[in-house]
C-alpha positions in Angstrom: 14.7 16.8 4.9 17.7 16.1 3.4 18.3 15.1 -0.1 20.2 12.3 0.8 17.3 10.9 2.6 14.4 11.5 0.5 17.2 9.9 -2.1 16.8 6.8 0.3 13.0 6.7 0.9 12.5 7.3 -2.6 15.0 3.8 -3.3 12.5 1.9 -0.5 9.7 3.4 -1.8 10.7 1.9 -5.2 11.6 -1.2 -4.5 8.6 -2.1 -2.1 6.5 -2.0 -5.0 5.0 -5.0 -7.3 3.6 -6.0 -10.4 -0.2 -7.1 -10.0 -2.1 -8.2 -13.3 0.1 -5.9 -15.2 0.0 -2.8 -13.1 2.6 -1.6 -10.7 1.5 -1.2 -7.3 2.4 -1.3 -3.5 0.9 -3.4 -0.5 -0.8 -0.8 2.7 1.0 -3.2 4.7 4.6 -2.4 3.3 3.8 1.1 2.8 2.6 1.3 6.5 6.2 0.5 7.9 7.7 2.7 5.0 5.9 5.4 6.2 6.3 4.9 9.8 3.1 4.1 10.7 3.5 1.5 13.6 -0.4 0.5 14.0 -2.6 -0.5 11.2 -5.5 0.9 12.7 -4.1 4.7 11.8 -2.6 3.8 8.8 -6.2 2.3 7.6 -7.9 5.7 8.6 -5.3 7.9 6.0 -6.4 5.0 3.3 -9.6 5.6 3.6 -8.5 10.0 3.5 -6.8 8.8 0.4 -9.9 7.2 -0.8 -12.0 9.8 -0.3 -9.5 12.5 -2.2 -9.4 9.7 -4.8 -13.2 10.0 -5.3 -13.7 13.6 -5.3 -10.8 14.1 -7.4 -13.6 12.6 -10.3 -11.9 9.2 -10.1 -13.3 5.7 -9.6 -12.0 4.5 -6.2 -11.6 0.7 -7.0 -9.5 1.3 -10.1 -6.7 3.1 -7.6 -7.3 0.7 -4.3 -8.4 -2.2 -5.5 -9.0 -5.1 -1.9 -6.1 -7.7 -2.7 -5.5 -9.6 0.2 -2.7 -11.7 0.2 -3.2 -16.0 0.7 -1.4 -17.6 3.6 -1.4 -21.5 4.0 -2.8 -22.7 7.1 -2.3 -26.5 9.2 -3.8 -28.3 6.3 -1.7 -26.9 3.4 -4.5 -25.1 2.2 -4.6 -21.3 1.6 -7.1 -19.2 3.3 
């Protein structure tokens, strides 16, 4: 890979991610498309790898993925 390009993915990469209570972080569902992962369904299956390398590294799993799911508003105005 060329410089110039991990240059670039590193710039996405950066600038896909977010502030949540404090803590920088990134959405799957940005980092699926960033990635190139065009189905959720295989993009889901290396999260749960990671996961898994996350708890038998000795960490705790929810402090690294924690399940934020975002709020859309539906018909009524209200936000499911």
């Amino acid at each position: 890979m060329k410089s110039s390009e991990i240059k670039s993915l590193f710039t996405r990469f950066e600038s896909a991610a977010s502030t949540y209570q404090n803590v920088e972080c990134w959405s799957a569902r940005e980092l699926q498309n960033l990635l190139g992962y065009s189905k959720w369904e295989n993009f889901a299956k290396v999260i749960e790898k990671a996961k898994e390398a996350c708890g038998n590294g000795g960490f705790t799993i929810s402090d690294h993925f924690p399940d934020v799911r975002k709020m859309v508003p539906i018909g009524s105005g209200a936000m499911i």
